[in-house]
ZASE-960395 format. One record per residue (C-alpha): residue in one letter; residue number from 1; x, y, z. Coordinates in Angstrom, 1 decimal. Layout:
<nodes>
{node A; NUM; {X; Y; Z}}
...
</nodes>
This chain:
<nodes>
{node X; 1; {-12.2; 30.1; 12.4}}
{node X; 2; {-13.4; 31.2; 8.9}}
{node X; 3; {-13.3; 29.6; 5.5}}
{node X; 4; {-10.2; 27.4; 3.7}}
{node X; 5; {-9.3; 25.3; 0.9}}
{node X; 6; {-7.3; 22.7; -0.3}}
{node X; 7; {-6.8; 20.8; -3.3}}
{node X; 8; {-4.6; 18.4; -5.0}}
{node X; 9; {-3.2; 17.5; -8.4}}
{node X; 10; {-2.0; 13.6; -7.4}}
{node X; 11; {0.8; 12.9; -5.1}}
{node X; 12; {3.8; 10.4; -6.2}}
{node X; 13; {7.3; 10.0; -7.7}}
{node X; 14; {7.7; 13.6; -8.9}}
{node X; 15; {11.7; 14.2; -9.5}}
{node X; 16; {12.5; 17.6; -8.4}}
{node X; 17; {14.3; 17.7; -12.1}}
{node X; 18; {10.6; 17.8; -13.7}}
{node X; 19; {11.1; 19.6; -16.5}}
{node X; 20; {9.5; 23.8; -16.7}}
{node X; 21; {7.0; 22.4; -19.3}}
{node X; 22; {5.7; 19.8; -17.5}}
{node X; 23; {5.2; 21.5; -14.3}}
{node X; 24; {4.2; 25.1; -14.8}}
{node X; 25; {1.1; 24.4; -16.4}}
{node X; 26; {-0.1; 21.7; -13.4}}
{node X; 27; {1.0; 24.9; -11.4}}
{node X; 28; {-0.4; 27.2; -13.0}}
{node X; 29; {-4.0; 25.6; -13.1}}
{node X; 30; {-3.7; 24.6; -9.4}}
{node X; 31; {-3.5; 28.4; -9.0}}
{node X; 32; {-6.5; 29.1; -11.0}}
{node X; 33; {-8.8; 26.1; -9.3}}
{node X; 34; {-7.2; 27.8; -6.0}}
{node X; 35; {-7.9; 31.3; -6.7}}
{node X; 36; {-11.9; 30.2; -8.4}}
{node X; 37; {-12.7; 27.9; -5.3}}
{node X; 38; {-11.5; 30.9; -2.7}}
{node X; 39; {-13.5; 33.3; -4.7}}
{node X; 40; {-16.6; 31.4; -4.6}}
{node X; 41; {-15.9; 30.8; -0.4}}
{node X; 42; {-15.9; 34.5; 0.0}}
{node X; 43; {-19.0; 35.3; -2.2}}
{node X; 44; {-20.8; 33.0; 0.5}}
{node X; 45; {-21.0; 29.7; -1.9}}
{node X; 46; {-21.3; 26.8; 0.0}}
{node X; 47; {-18.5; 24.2; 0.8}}
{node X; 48; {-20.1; 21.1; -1.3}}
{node X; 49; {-21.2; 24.0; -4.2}}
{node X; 50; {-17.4; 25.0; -4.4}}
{node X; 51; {-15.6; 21.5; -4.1}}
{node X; 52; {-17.6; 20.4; -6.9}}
{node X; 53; {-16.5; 23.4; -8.9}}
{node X; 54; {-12.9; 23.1; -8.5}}
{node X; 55; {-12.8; 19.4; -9.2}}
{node X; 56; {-15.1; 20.4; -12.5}}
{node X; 57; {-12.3; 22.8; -13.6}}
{node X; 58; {-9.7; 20.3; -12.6}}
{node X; 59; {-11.8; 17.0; -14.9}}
{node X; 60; {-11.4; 19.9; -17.8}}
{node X; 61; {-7.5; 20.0; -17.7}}
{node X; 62; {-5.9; 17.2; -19.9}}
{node X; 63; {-2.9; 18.2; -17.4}}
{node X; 64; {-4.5; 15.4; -14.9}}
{node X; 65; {-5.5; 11.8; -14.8}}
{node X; 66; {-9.4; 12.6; -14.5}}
{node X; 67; {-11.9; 13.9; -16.7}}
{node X; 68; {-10.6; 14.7; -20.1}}
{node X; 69; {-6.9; 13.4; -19.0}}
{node X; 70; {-8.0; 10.2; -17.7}}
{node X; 71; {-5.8; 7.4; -18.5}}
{node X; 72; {-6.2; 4.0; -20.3}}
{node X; 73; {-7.1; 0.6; -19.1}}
{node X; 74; {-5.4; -2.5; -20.6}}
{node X; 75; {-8.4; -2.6; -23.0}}
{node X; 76; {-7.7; 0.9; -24.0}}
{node X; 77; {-10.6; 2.4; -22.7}}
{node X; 78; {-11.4; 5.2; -20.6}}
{node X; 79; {-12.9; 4.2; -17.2}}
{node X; 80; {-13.3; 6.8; -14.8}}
{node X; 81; {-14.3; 7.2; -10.8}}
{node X; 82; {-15.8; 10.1; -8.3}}
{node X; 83; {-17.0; 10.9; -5.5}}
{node X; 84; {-18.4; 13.4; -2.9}}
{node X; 85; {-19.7; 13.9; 0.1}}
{node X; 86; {-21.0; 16.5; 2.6}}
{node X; 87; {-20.4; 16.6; 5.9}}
{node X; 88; {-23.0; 18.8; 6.8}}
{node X; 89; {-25.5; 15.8; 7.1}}
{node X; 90; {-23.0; 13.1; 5.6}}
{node X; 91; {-24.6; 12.8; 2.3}}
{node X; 92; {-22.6; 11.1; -0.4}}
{node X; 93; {-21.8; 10.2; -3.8}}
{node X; 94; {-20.0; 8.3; -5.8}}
{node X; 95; {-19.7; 7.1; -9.7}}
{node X; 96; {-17.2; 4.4; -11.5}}
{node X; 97; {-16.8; 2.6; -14.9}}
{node X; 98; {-17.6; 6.0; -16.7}}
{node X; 99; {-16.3; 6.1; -20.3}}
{node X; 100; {-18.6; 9.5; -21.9}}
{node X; 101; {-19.2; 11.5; -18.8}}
{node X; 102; {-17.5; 15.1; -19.2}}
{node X; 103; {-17.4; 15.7; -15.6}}
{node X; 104; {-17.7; 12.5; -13.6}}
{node X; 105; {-17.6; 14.7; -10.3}}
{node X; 106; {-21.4; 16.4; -11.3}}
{node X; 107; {-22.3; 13.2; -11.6}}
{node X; 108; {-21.5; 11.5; -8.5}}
{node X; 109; {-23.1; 14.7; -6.6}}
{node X; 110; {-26.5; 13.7; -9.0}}
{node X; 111; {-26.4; 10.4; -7.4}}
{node X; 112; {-26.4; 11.7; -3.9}}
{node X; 113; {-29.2; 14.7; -4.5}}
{node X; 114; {-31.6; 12.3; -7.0}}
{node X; 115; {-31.3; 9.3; -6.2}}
{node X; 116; {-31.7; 6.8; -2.6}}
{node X; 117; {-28.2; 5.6; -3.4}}
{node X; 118; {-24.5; 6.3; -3.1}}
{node X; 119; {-22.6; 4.9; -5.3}}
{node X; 120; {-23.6; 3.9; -9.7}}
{node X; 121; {-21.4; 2.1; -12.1}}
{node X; 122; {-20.5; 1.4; -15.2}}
{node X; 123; {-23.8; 0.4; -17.3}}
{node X; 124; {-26.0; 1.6; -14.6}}
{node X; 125; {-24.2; 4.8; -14.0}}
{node X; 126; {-23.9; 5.8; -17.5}}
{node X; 127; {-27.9; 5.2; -18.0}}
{node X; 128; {-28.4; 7.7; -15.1}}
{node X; 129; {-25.9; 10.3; -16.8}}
{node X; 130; {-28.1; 10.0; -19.9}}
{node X; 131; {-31.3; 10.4; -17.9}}
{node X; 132; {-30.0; 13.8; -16.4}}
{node X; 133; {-28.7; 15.3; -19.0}}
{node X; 134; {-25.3; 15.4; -18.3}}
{node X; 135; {-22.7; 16.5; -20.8}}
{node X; 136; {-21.5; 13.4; -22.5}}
{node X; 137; {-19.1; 12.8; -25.4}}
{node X; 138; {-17.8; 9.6; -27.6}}
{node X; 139; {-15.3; 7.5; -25.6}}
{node X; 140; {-12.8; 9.2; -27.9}}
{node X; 141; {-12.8; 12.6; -26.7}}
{node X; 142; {-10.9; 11.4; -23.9}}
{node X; 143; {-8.7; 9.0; -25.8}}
{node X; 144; {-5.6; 11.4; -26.5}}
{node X; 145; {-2.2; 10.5; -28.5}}
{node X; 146; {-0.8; 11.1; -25.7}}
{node X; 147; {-2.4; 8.3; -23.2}}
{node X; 148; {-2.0; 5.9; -26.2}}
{node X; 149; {1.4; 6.6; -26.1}}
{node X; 150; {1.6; 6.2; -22.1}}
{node X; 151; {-0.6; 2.6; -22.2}}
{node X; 152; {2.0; 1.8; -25.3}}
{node X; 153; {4.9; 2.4; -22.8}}
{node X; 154; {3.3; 0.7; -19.8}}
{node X; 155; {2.2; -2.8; -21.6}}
{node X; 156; {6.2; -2.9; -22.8}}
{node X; 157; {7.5; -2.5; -19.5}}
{node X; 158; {4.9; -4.6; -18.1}}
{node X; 159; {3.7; -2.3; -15.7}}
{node X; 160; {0.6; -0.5; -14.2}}
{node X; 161; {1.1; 3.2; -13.5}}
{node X; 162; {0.0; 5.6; -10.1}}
{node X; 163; {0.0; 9.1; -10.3}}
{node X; 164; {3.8; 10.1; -11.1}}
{node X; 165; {5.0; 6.5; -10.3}}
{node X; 166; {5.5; 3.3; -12.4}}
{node X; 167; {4.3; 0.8; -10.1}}
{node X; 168; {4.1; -3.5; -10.8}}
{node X; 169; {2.4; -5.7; -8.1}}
{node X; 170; {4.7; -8.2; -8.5}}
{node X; 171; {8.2; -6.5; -9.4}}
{node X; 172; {10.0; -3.3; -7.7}}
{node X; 173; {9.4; 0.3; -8.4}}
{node X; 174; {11.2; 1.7; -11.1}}
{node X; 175; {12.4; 5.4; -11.0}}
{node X; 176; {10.4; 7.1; -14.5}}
{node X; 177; {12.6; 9.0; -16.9}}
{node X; 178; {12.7; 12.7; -15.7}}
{node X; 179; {11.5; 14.0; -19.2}}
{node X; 180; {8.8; 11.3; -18.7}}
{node X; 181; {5.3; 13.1; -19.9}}
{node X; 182; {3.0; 10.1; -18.1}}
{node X; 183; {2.9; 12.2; -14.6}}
{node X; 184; {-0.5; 13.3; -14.4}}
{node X; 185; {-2.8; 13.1; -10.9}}
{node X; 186; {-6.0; 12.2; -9.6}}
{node X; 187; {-7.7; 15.2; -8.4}}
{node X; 188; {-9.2; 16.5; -5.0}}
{node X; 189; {-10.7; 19.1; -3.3}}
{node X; 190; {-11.8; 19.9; 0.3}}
{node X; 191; {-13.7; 23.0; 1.8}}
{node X; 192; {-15.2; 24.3; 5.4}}
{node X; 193; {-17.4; 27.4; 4.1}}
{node X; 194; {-18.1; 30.6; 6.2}}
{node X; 195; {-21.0; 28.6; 8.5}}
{node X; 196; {-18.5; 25.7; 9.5}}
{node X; 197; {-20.1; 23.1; 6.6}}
{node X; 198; {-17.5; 20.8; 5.4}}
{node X; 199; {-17.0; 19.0; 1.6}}
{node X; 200; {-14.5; 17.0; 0.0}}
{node X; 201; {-14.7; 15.5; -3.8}}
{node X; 202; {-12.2; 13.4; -5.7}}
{node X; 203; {-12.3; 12.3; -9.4}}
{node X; 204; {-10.0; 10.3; -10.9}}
{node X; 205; {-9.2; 8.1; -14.1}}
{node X; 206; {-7.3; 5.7; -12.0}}
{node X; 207; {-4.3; 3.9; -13.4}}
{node X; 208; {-2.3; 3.6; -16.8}}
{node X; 209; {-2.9; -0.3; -18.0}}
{node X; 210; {-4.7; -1.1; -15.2}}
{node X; 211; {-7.5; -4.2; -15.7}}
{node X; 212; {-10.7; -3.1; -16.9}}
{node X; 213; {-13.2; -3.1; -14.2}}
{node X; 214; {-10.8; -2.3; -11.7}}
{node X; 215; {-12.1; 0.2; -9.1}}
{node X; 216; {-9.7; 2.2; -7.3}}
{node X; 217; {-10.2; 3.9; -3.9}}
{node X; 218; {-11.7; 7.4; -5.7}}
{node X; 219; {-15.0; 6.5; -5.1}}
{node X; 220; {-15.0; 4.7; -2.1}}
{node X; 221; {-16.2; 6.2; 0.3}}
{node X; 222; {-14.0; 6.4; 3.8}}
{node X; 223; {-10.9; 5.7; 1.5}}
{node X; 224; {-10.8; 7.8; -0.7}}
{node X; 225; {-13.3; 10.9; 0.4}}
{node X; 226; {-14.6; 11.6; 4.0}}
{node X; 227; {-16.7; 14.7; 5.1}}
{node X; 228; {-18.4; 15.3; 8.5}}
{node X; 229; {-18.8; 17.7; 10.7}}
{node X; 230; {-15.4; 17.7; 11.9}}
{node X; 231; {-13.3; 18.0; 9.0}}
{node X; 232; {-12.9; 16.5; 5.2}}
{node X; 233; {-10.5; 14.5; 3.5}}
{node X; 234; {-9.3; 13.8; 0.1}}
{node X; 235; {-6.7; 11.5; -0.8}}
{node X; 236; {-4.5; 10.3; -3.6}}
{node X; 237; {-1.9; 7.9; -4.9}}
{node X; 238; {-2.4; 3.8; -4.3}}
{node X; 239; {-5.8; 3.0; -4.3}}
{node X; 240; {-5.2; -0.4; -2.9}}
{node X; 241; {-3.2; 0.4; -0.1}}
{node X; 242; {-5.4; 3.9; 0.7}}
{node X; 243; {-8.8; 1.6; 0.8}}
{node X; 244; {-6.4; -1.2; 2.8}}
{node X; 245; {-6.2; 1.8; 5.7}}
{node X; 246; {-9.6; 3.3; 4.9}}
{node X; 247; {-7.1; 6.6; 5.0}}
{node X; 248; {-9.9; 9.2; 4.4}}
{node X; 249; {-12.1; 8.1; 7.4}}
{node X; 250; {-8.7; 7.3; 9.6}}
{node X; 251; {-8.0; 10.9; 9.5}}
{node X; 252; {-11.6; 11.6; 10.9}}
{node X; 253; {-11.6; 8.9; 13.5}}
{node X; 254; {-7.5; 9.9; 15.0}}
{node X; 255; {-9.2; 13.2; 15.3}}
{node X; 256; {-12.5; 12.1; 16.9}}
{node X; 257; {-11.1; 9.3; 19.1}}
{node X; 258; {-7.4; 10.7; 19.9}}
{node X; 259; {-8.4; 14.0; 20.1}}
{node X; 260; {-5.1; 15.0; 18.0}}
{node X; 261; {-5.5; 18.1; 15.9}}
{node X; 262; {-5.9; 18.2; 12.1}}
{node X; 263; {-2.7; 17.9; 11.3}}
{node X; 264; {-1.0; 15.7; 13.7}}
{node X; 265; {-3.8; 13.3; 13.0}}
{node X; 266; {-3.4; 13.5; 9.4}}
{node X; 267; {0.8; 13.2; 9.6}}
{node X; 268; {0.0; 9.6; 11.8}}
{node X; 269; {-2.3; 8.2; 9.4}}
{node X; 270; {0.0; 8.6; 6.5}}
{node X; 271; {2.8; 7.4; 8.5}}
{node X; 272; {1.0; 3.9; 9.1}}
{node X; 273; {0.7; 3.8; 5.0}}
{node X; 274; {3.3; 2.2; 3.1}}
{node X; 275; {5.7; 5.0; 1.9}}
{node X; 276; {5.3; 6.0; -1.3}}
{node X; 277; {1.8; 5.3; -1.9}}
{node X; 278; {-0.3; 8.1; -0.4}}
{node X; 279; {-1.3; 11.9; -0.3}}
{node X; 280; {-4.1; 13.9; 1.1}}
{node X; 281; {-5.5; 17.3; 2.0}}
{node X; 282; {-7.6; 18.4; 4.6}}
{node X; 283; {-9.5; 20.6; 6.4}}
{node X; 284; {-11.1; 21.2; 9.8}}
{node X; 285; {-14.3; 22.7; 10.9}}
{node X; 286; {-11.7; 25.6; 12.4}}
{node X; 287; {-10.6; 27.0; 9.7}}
{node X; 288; {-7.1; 24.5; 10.1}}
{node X; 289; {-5.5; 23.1; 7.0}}
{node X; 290; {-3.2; 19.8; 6.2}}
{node X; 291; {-1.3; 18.6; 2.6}}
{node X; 292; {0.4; 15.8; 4.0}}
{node X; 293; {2.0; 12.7; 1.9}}
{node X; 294; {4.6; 9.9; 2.1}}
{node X; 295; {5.6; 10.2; -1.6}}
{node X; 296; {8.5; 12.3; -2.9}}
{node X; 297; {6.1; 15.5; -3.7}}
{node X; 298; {2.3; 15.9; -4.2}}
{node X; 299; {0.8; 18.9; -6.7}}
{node X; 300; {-1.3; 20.6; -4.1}}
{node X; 301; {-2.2; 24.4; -3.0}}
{node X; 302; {-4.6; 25.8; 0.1}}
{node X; 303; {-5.6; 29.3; 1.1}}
{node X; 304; {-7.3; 30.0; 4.0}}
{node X; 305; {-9.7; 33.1; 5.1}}
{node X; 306; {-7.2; 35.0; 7.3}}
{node X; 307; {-4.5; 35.2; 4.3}}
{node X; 308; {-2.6; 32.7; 4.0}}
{node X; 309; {-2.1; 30.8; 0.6}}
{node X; 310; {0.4; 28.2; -0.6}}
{node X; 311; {0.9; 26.6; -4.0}}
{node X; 312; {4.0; 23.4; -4.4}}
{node X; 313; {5.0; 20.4; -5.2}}
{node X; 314; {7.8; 19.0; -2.7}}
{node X; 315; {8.4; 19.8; 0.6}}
{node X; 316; {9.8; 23.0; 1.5}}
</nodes>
């Protein structure tokens, strides 16, 4: 029993040859995220107060595909996706089609504490961002050289991009360069607070030359967050394939139905993905925590209230 935390910086592809510079910062800020979210656990925050504030610090790091390093559409334009939910009384949230929102992930918890809905997009969603007063900026804060360069890439190879992956509907997965600077993730947090409430929240800016208009499973509730009393889940990597398998709920209903603990019922519903297209993390009501994927590596780090803590990449 007691509090824990996990989080995730996208799950995919990632060569263990990923060059110093291109990992130690993802590192390095999981750490920080880590070490802020556990802080705010032991000073009695709640588990919906701290996932939100993780996945805020993580929107702020260009080092991920949400929030400021949210990638490009076909179009060229920014369109990102969140959600959260609280499994204290199952309350939820979710937000897509952003293009000015700072921090899609405040957002999405707006919807759920102002409004009789769950989920606001595009248009609609960015009218209700200006009516809060959320922080907004021109499209072109979150336009970088660098994503330019990365759509630039994936129009000439023909291809649409998940987190650390080149990926095509219709022709094979190609291996990425291992200097390639495209891997960034879609984000995630979970949390069970000091009480037993449970949180997760995901934000994301989905793929690299993906349609415009395409939703992903970020903000889809049951795919790509879950929360209820028992435990939350957030997941990343194929959006198709993780709302195909509603993998975020499956996690919830292997526990509730099988009886299996957290982490045998998180290792089965991964297994029943196609490989290579999923991660998640996890945690229990107990105190138990879960990182499990079917890619090569997923950016991820947990610490729990009796000690333990754990920062990587691949498996060990």
């Amino acid at each position: 029993m007691g509090w824990a935390i996990a989080l995730h910086g996208g799950a995919g592809d990632i060569p263990r040859t990923l060059p110093p510079e291109r990992r130690e910062p993802r590192l390095a800020t999981l750490r920080r995220c880590l070490d802020l979210g556990a802080a705010a656990l032991r000073a009695g925050r709640s588990a919906l107060d701290v996932v939100e504030l993780v996945v805020r610090e993580l929107e702020d790091c260009p080092h991920f595909n949400a929030g400021k390093g949210s990638v490009l559409t076909s179009d060229g334009t920014v369109e990102m996706e969140a959600s959260v939910m609280d499994g204290t009384d199952m309350r939820c949230g979710a937000v897509s089609g952003l293009s000015t929102v700072v921090n899609p992930i405040s957002l999405a918890r707006l919807v759920m504490d102002k409004t009789p809905h769950i989920y606001l997009a595009f248009d609609g969603a960015e009218a209700f961002a200006r009516d809060q007063g959320v922080e907004i900026r021109d499209q072109s804060h979150f336009i970088t050289e660098e994503n330019i360069e990365r759509l630039r890439n994936a129009k000439e190879a023909n291809r649409v991009q998940i987190d650390y992956t080149q990926y095509n509907y219709t022709q094979p997965i190609q291996a990425p360069n291992d200097d390639d600077n495209s891997r960034t993730g879609t984000v995630g947090c979970v949390a069970v607070d000091a009480s037993g409430g449970l949180a997760s929240a995901t934000s994301t800016g989905g793929l690299v030359n993906k349609m415009a208009g395409r939703v992903g499973d970020t903000p889809v509730i049951g795919a790509g967050t879950y929360a209820n009393a028992l435990c939350a889940v957030s997941t990343t990597g194929k959006g198709e394939d993780i709302i195909r398998h509603t993998v975020a709920r499956d996690v919830v209903a292997v526990m509730e139905h099988r009886g299996l603990p957290l982490e045998e019922a998180a290792a089965r519903v991964v297994a029943g993905v196609p490989r290579g297209s999923v991660g998640l993390v996890a945690v229990s009501a107990a105190g138990e925590v879960t990182m499990a994927y079917n890619t090569t590596g997923m950016f991820r780090a947990c610490a729990t209230e009796d000690g333990h803590s754990e920062v990587a990449i691949w498996p060990a």
